[in-house]
C-alpha positions, 0 to 999 in steps of 0.5 A, spaced: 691 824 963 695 830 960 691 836 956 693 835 950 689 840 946 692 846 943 691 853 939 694 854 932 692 859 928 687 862 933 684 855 931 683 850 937 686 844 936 685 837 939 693 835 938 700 839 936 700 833 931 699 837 925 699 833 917 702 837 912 702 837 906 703 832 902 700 827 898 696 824 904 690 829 902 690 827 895 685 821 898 679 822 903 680 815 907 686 817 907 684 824 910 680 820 914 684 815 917 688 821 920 683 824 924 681 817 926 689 816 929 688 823 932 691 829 928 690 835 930 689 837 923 691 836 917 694 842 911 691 840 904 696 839 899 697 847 895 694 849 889 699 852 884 700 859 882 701 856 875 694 851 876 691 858 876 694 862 871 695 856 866 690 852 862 691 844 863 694 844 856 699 849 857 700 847 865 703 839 862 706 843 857 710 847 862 711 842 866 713 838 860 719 843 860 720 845 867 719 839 870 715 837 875 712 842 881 713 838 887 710 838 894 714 838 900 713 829 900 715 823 900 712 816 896 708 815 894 707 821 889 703 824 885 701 824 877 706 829 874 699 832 871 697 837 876 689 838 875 686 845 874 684 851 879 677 849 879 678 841 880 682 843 887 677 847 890 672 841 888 676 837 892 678 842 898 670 841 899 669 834 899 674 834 903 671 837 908 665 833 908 668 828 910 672 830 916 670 835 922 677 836 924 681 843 923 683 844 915 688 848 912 688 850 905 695 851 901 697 857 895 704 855 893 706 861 889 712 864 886 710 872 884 704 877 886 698 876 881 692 876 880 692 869 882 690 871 890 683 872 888 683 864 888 685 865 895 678 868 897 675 861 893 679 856 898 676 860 904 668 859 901 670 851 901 670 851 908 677 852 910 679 853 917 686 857 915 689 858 909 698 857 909 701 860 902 707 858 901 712 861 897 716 856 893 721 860 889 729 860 888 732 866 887 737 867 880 736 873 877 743 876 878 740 884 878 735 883 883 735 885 891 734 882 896 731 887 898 726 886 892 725 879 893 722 880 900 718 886 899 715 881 894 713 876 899 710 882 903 706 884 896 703 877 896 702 875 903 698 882 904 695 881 897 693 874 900 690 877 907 687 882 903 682 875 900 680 873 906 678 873 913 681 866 915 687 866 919 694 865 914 700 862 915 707 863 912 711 857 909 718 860 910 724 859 906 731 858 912 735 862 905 733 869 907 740 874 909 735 876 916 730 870 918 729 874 924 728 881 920 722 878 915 719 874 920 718 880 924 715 884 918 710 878 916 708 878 924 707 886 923 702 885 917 698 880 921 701 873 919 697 868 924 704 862 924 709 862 921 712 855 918 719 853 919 722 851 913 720 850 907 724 844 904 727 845 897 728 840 893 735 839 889 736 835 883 742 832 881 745 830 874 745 823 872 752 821 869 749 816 864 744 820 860 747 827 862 742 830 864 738 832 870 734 828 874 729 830 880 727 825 884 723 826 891 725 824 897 724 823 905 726 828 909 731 825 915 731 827 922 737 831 922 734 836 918 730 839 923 736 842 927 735 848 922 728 849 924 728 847 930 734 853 933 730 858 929 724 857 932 727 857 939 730 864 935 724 867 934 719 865 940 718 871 944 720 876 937 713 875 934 706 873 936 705 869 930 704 861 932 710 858 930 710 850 927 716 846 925 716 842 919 722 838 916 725 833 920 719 831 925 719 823 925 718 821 932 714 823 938 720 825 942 722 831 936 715 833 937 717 834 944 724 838 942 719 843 937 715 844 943 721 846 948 723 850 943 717 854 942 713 851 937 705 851 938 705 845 933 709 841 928 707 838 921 708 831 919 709 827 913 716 823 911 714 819 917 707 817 915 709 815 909 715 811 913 711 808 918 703 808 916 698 815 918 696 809 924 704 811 927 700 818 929 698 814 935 705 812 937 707 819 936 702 822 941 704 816 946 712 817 946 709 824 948 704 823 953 709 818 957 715 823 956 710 829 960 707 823 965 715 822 967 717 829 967 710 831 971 708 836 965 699 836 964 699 840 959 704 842 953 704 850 955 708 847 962 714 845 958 713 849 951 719 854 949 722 852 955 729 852 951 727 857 947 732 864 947 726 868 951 728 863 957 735 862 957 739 866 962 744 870 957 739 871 951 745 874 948 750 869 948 744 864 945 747 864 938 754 864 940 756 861 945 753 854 944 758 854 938 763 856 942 762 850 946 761 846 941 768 848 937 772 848 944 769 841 946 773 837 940 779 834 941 
């Protein structure tokens, strides 16, 4: 019998197999179900800075206007009418009711504010962590990139300063330095780091000439980009890494973990597949660790991470070398 167990966050978890977050949280049954099919835990789906700063008139009004603030999911999707701050943290403590394994809270937030103090709130709702994700695409032609990180260190610390329950960080991959700004969160106490953030792009509808969003499935090759950064920065930073984005079987749990991930967080694939395919997930990677003679994921985890490569120099180049020298 493989240990299965890990700790994340410094919270102890009974799986890696983490659910995102996602729709899947806007009902207590279905919250439930993923406890029963052996989550280790599940992320609650983000309270919106703008739920905070906006009442519900202005709030639809914006949305109206700007379009519909997304979470990193797939269908079935969410009314484009976001209910309020107060309405959410309601739900966070029903929430956390009904189930006894680990939940983690969720800030979606774009600029500092005194929206942070609602950080404090979700933390008195039972929470066992909080994730802040920092959703926002940079247009303004005069602005740094200097300024836009210092302005993500502003909110995380801001936010830590809320709360005594751990924090992680949703990054975006679309920094000049992933490695320089993971390690100055790491400085300021960043419990994990979540590998990446998923952009949503819209596309033009030739016919009405207009914009059209739409939400779609995240798909096996995107979690390439997460999966290299995290062998990157496995032994650069103390914070837990979990990898999202890309995540649809139990072997690509197995690749996060040999990169260095301590979790992964799951949502595009139990929309595909139902909340039960947890199930299938844990077992494609018990019988990987049973034929590999692995106990525990510690005996395999960052064993392809930089850290552990003979030449941690060449770990960047040279497997693009041998790639590009390889085609015919």
């Amino acid at each position: 019998m493989v240990d299965f167990s890990t700790t994340y966050m410094g919270i102890p978890l009974k799986s890696p197999l983490v659910v995102a977050a996602s729709t899947i949280s806007s009902m207590t049954d279905r919250i439930e179900l993923a406890e029963q099919m052996g989550a280790g835990a599940l992320v609650i789906r983000s309270l919106f800075e703008e739920q905070i700063l906006y009442d519900q008139q202005q709030l639809n009004d914006f949305l109206a206007v700007e379009g519909q603030v997304a979470e990193s999911t797939a269908p079935p999707f969410a009314s484009t009418t976001l209910k309020g701050a107060e309405e959410h943290l309601k739900w966070v403590e029903h929430a956390r009711e009904k189930v006894n394994m680990p939940l983690i809270a969720s800030l979606n937030a774009v600029s500092p504010g005194s929206w942070v103090a609602y950080a404090r709130q979700l933390e008195q709702t039972g929470v066992n962590g909080l994730e802040l994700n920092v959703y926002s695409i940079a247009t303004d032609s005069q602005k740094r990139g200097a300024e836009i990180e210092q302005e993500l260190y502003q909110i995380v610390e801001a936010v830590r300063a809320e709360v005594n329950i751990p924090v992680a960080v949703k990054l975006s991959s679309g920094y000049t330095s992933v490695m320089n700004v993971a390690t100055e969160l790491d400085r300021r106490g960043v419990a994990a780091l979540v590998l990446f953030n998923r952009f949503f792009q819209p596309t033009i509808d030739v016919e009405t000439e207009s914009l059209f969003n739409e939400m779609s499935y995240s798909q096996p090759e995107e979690m390439k980009v997460p999966l290299r950064w995290t062998a990157l920065l496995y032994g650069h930073v103390k914070a837990d890494l979990a990898l999202t984005t890309g995540v649809h079987t139990g072997q690509d749990a197995v690749r996060a973990i040999l990169a260095g991930a301590t979790v992964v967080q799951v949502a595009a694939t139990l929309f595909k597949n139902g909340i039960p395919y947890l199930l299938t997930m844990r077992q494609e990677m018990e019988e990987w660790m049973a034929q590999k003679g692995y106990q525990s994921l510690a005996d395999f985890r960052a064993k392809l991470s930089q850290q552990n490569c003979p030449d941690p120099a060449a770990f960047e180049r040279a497997h693009y070398l041998k790639l590009i020298f390889s085609q015919r």
